[in-house]
N, CA, C and O atoms as CSV, one atom per row, in Angstrom:
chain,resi,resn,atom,element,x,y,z
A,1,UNK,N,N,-4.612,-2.260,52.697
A,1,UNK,CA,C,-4.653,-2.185,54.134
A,1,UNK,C,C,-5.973,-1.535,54.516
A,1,UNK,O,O,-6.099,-0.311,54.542
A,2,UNK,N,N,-6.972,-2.396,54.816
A,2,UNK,CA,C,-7.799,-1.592,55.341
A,2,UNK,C,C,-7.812,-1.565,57.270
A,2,UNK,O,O,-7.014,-1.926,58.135
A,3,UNK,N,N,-8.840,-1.087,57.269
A,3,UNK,CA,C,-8.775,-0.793,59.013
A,3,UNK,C,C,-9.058,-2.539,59.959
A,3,UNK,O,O,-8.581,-2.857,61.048
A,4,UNK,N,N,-9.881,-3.284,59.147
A,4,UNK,CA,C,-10.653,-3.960,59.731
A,4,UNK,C,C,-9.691,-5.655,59.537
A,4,UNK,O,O,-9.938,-6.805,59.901
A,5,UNK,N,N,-8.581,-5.024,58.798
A,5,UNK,CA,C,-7.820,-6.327,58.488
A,5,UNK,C,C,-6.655,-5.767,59.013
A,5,UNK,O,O,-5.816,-6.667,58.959
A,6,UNK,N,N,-6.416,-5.293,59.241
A,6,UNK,CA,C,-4.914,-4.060,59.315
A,6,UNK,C,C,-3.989,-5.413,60.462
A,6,UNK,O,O,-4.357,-5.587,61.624
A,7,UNK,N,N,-2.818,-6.212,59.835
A,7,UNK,CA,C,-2.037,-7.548,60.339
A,7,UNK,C,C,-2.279,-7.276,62.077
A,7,UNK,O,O,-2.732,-8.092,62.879
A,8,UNK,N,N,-1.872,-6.028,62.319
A,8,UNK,CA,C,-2.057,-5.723,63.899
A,8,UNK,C,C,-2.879,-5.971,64.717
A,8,UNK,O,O,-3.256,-4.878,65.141
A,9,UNK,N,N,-3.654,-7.127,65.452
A,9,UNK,CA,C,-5.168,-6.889,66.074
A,9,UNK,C,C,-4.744,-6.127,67.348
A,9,UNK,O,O,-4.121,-6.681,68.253
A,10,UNK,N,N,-5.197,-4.531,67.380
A,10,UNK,CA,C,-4.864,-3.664,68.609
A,10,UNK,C,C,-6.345,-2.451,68.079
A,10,UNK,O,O,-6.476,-1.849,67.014
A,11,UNK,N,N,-7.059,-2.458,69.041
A,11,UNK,CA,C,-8.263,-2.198,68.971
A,11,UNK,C,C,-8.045,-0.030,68.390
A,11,UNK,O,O,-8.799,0.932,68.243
A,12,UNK,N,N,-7.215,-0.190,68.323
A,12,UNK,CA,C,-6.898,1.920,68.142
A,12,UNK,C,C,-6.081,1.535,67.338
A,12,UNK,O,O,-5.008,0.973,67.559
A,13,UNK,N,N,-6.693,1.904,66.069
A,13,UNK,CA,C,-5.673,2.674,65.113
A,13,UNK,C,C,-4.137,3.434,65.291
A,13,UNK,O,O,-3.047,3.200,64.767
A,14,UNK,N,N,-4.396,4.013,65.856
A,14,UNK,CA,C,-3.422,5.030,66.496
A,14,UNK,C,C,-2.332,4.113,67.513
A,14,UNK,O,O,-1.291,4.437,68.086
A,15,UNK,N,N,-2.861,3.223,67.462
A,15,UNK,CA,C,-1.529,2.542,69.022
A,15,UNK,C,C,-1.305,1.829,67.551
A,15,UNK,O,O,-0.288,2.370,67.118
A,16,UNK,N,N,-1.748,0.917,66.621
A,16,UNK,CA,C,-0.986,0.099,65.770
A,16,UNK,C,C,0.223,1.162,65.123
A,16,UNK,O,O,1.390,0.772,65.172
A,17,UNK,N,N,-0.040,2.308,64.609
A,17,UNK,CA,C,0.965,3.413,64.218
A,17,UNK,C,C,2.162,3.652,65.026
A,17,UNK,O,O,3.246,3.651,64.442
A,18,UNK,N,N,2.113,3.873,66.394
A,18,UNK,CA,C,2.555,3.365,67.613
A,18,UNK,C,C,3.540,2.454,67.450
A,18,UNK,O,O,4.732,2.465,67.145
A,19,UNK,N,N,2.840,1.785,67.694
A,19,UNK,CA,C,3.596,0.184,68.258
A,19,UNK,C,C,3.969,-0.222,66.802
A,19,UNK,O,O,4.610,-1.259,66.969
A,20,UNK,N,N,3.929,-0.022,65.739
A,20,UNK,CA,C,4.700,-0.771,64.174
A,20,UNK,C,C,5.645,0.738,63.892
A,20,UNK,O,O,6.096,0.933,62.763
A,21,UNK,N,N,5.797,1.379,64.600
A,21,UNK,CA,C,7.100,2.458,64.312
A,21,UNK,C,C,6.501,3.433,63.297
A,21,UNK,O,O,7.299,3.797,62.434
A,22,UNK,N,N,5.635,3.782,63.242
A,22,UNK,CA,C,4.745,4.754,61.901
A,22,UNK,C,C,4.281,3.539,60.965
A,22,UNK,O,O,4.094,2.341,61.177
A,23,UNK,N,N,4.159,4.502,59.650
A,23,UNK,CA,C,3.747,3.719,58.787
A,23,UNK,C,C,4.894,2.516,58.018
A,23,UNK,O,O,6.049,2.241,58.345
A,24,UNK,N,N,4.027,1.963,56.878
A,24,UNK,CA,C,5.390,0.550,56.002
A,24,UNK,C,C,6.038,1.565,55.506
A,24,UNK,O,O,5.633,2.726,55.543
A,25,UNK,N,N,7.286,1.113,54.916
A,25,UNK,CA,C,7.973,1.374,54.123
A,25,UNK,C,C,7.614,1.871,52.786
A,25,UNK,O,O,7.359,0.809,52.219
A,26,UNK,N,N,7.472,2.585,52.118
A,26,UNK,CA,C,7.416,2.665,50.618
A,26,UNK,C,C,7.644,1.408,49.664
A,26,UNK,O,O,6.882,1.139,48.736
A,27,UNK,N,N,8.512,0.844,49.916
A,27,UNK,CA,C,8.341,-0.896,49.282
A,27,UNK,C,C,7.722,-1.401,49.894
A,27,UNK,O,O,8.009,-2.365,49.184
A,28,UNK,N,N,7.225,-1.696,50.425
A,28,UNK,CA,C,6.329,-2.594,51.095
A,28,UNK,C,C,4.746,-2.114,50.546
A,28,UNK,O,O,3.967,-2.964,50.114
A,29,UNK,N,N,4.325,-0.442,50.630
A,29,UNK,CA,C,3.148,-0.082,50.501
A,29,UNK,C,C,2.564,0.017,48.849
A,29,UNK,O,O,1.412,0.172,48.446
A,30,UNK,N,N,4.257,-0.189,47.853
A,30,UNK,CA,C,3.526,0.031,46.741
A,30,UNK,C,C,3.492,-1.078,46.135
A,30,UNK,O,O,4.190,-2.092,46.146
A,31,UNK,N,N,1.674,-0.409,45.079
A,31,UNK,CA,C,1.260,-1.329,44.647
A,31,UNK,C,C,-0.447,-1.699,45.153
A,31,UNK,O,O,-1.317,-2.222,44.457
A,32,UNK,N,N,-0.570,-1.162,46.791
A,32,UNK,CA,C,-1.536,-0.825,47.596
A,32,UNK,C,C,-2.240,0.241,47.525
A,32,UNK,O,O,-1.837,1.283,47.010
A,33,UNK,N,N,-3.348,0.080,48.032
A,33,UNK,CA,C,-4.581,0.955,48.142
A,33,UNK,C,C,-4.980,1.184,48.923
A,33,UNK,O,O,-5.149,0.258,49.717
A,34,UNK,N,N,-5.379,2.366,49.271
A,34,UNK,CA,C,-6.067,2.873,51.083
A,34,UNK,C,C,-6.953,3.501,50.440
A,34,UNK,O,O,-6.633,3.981,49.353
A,35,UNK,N,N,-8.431,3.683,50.987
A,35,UNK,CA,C,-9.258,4.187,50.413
A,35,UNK,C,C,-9.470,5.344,51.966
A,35,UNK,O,O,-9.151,5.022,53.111
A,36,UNK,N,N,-10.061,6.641,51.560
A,36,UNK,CA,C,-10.453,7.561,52.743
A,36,UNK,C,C,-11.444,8.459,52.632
A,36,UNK,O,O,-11.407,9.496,51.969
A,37,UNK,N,N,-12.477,7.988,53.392
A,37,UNK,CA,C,-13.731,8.873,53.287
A,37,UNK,C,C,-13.371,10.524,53.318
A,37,UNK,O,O,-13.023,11.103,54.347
A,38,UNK,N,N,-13.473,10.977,52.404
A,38,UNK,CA,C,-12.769,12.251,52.438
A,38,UNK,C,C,-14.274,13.194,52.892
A,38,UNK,O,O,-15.101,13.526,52.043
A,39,UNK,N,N,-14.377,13.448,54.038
A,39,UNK,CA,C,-15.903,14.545,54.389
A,39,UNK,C,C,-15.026,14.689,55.836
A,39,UNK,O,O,-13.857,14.511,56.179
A,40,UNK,N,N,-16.465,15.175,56.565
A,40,UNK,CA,C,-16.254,15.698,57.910
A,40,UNK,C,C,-17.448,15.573,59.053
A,40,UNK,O,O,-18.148,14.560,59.036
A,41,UNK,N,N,-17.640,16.432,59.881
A,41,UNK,CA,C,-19.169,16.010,60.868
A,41,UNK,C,C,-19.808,14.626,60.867
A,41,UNK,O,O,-19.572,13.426,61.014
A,42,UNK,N,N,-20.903,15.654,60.574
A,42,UNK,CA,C,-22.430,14.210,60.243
A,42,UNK,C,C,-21.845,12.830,59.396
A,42,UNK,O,O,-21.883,11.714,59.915
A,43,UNK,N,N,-21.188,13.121,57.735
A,43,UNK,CA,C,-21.003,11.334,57.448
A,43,UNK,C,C,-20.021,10.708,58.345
A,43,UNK,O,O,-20.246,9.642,58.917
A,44,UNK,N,N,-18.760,11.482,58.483
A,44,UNK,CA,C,-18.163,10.453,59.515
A,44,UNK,C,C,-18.864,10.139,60.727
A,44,UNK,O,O,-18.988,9.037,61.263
A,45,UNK,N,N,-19.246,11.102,61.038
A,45,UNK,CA,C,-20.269,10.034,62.886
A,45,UNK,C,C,-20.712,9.022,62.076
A,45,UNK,O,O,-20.199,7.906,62.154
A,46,UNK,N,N,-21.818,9.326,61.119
A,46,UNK,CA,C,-22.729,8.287,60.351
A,46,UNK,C,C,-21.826,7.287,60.160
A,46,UNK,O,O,-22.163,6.281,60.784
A,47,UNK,N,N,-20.586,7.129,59.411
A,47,UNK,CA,C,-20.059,6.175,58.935
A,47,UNK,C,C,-19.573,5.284,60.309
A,47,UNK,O,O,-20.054,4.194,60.618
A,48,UNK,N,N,-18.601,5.944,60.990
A,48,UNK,CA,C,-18.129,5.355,62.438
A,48,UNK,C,C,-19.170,5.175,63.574
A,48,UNK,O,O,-18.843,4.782,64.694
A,49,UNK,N,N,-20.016,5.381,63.340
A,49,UNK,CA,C,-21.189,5.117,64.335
A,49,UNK,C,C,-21.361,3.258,64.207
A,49,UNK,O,O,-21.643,2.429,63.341
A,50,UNK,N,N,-20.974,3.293,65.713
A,50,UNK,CA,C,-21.623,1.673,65.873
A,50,UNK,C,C,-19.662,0.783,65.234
A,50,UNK,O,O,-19.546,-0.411,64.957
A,51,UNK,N,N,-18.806,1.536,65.194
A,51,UNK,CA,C,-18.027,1.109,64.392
A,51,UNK,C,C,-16.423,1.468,65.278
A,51,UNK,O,O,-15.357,1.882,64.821
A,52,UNK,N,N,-16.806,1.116,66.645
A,52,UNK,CA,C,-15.179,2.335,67.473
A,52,UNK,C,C,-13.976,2.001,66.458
A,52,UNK,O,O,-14.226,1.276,65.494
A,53,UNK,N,N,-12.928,2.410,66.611
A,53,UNK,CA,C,-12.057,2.290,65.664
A,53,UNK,C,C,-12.216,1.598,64.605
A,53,UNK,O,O,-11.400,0.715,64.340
A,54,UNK,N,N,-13.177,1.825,63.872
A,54,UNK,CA,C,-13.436,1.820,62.553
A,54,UNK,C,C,-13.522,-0.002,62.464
A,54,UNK,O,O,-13.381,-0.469,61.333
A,55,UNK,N,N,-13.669,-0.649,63.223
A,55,UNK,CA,C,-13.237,-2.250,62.912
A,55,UNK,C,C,-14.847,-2.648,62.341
A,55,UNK,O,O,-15.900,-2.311,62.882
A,56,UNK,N,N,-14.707,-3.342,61.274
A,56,UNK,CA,C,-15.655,-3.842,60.339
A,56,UNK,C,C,-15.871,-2.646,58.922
A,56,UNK,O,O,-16.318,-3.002,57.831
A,57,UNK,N,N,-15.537,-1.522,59.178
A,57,UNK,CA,C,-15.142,-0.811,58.223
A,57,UNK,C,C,-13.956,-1.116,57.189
A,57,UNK,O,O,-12.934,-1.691,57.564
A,58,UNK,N,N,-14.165,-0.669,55.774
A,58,UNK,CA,C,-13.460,-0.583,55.008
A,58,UNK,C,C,-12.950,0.572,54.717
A,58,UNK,O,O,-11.926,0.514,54.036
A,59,UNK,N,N,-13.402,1.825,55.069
A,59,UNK,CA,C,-12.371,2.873,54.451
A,59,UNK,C,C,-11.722,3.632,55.926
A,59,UNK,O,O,-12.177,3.360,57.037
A,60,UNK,N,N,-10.752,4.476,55.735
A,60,UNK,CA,C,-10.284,4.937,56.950
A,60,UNK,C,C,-11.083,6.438,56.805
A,60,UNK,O,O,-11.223,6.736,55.619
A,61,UNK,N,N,-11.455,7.115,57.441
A,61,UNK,CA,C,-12.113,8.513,57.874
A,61,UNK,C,C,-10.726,9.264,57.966
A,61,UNK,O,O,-9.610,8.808,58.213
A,62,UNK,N,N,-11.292,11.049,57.588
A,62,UNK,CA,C,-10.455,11.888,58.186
A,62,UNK,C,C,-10.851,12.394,59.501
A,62,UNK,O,O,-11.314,13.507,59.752
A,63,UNK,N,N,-10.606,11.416,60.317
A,63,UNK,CA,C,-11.071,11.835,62.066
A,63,UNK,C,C,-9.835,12.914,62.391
A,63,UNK,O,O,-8.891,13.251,61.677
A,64,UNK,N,N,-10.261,13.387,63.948
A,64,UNK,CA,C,-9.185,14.160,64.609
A,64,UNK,C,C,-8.214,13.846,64.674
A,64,UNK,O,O,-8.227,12.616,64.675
A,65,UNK,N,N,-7.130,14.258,64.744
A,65,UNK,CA,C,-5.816,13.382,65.198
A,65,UNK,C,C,-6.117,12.867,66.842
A,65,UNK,O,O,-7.149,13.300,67.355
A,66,UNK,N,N,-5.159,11.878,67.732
A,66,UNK,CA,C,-5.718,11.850,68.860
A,66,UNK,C,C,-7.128,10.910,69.041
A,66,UNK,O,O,-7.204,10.292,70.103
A,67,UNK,N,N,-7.979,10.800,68.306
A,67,UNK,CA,C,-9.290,9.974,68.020
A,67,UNK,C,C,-8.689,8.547,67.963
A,67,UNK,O,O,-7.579,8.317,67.483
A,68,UNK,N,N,-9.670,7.423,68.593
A,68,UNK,CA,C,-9.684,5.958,67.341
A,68,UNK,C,C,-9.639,5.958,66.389
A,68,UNK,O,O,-8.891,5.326,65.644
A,69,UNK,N,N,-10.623,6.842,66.116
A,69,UNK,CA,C,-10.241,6.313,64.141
A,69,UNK,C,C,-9.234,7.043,63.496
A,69,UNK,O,O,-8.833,6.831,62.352
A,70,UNK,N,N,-8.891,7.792,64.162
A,70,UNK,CA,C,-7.549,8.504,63.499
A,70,UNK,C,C,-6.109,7.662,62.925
A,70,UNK,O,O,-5.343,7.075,63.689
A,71,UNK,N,N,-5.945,7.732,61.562
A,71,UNK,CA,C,-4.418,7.183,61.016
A,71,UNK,C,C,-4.357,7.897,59.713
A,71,UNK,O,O,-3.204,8.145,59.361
A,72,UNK,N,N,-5.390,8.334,58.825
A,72,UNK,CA,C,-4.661,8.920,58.022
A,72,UNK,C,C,-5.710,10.065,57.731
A,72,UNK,O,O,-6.925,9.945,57.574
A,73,UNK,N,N,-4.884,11.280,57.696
A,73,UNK,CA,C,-5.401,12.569,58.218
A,73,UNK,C,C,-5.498,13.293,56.523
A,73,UNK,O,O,-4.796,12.878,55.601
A,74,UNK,N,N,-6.660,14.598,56.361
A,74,UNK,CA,C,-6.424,15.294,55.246
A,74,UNK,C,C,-6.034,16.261,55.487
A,74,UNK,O,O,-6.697,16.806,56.370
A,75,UNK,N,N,-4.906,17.047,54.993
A,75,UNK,CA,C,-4.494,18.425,55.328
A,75,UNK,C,C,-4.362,19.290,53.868
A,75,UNK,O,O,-3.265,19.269,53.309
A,76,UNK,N,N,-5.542,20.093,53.218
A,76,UNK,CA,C,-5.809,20.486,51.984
A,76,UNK,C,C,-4.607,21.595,52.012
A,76,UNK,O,O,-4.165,21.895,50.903
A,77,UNK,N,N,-3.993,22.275,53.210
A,77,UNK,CA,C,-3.234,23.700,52.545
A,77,UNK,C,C,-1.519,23.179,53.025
A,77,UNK,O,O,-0.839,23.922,53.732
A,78,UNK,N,N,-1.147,22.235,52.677
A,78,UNK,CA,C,0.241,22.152,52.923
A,78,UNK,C,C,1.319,23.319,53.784
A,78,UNK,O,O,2.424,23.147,54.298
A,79,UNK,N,N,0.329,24.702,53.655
A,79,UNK,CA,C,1.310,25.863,54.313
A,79,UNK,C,C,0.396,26.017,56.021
A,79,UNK,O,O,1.081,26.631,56.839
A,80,UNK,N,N,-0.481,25.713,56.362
A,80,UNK,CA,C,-1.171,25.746,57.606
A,80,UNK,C,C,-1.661,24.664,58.131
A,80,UNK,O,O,-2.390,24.748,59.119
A,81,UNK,N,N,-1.320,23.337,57.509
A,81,UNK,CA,C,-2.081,22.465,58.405
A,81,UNK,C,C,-1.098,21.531,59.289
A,81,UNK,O,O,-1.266,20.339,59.545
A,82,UNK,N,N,-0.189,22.244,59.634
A,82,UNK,CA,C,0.976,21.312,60.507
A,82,UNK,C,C,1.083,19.849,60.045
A,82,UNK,O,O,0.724,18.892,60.731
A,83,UNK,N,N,1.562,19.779,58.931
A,83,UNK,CA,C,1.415,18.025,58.219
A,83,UNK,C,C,2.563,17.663,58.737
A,83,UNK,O,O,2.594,16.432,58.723
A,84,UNK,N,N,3.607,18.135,59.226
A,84,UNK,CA,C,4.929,17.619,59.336
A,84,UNK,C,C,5.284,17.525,60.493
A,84,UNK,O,O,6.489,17.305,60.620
A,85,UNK,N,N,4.174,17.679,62.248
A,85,UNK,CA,C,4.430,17.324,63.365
A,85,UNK,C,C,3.501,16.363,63.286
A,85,UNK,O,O,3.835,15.388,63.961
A,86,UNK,N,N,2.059,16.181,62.521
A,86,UNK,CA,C,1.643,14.750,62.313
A,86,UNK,C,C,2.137,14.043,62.351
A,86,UNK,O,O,2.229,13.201,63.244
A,87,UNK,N,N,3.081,14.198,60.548
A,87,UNK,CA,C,3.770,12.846,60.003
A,87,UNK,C,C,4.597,12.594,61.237
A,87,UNK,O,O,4.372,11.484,61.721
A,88,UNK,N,N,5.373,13.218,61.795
A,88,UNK,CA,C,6.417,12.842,62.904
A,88,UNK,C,C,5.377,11.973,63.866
A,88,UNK,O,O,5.855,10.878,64.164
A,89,UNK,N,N,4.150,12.208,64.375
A,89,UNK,CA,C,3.095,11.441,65.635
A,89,UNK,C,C,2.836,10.116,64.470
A,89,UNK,O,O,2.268,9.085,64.830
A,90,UNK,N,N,3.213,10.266,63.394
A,90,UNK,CA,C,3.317,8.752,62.488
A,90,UNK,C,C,1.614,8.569,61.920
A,90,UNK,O,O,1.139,7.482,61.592
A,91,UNK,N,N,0.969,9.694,61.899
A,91,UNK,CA,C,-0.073,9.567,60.778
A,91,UNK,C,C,0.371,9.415,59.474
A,91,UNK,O,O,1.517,9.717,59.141
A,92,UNK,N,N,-0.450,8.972,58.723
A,92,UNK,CA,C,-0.493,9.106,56.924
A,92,UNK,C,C,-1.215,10.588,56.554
A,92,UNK,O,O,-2.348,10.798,56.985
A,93,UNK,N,N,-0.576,11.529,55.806
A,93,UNK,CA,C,-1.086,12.949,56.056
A,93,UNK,C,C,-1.113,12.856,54.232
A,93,UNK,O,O,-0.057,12.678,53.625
A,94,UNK,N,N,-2.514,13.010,53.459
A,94,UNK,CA,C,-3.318,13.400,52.300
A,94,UNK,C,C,-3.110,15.266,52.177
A,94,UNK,O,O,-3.697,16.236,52.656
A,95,UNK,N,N,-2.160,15.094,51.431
A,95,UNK,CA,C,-2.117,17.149,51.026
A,95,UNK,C,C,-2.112,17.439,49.391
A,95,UNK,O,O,-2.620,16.576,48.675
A,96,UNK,N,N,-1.692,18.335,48.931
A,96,UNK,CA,C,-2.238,19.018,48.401
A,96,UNK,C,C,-0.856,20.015,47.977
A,96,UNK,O,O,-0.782,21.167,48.405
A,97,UNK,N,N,0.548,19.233,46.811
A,97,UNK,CA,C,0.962,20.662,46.538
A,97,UNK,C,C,0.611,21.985,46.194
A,97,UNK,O,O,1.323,22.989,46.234
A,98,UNK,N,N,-0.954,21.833,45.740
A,98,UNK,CA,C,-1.226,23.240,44.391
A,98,UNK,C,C,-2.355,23.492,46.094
A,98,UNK,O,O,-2.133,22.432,46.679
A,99,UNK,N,N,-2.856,23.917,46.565
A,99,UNK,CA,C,-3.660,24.075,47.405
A,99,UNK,C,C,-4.767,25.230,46.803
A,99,UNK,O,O,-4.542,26.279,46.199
A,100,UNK,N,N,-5.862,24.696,47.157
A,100,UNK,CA,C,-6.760,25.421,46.228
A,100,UNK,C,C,-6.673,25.246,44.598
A,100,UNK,O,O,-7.427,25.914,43.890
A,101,UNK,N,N,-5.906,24.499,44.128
A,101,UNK,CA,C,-5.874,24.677,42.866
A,101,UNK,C,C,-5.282,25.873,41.618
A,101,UNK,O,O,-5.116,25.973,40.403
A,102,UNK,N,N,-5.113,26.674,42.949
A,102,UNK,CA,C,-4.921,27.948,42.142
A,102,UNK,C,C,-3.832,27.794,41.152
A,102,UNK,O,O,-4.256,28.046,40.025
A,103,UNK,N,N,-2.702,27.502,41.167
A,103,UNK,CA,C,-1.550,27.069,40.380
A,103,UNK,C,C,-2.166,26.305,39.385
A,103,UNK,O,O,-1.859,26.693,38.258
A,104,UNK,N,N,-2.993,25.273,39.417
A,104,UNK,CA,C,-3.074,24.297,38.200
A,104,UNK,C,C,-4.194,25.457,37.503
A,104,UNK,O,O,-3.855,25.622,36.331
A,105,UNK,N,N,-5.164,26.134,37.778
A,105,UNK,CA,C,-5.518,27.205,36.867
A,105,UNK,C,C,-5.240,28.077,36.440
A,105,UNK,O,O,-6.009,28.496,35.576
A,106,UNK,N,N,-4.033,28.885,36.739
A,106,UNK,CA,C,-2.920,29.693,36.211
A,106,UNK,C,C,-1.987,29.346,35.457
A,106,UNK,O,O,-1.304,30.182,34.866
A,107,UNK,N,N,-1.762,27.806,35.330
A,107,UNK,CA,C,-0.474,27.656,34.695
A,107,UNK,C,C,0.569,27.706,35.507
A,107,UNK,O,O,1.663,27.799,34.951
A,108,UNK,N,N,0.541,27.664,36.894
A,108,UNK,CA,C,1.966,27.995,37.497
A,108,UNK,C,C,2.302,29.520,36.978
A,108,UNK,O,O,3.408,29.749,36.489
A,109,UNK,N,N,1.328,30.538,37.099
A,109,UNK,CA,C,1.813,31.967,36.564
A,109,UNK,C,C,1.322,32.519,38.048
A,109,UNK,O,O,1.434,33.712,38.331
């Protein structure tokens, strides 16, 4: 599923999320690939520049929520980044059980 093929032609990301009830199903999505510019500022303008809701693009950005290009969001600390009134506004939310990593370098100690 990328942005620029996405079955829906509705110019905002965010209204196709909308209007198709959130995201597919888990059967339906596996097996698939979403690719997501994982940065912030300057490359995303750079990348979405010239590009409003991302159409002719291939990867989805971590834009604002609320934005065009907004559908699938990164939230690195699972304990502060409100991922679970997102997921409810029907983004795709990228987290992070071990946050920081710290657990996978401890051993879980």
């Amino acid at each position: 599923m990328a942005p620029a093929t996405h079955k829906m032609v509705i110019k905002v990301i965010g209204k196709v999320i909308s209007a198709s009830d959130g995201q597919p199903l888990l059967k339906n999505a596996k097996g698939k690939f979403i690719f997501v510019l994982d940065e912030t500022g300057d490359k995303i303008a750079l990348y979405s520049k010239g590009h409003p809701s991302l159409k002719g693009r291939s990867l989805f950005v971590n834009a604002a929520s609320g934005t065009p290009e907004a559908a699938i969001l990164i939230g690195n600390n699972p304990k502060t980044d409100n991922i679970g009134s997102l997921v409810r506004e029907g983004y795709i939310v990228r987290t992070r059980a071990d946050a920081d990593t710290r657990e996978a370098r401890t051993s879980g100690r």
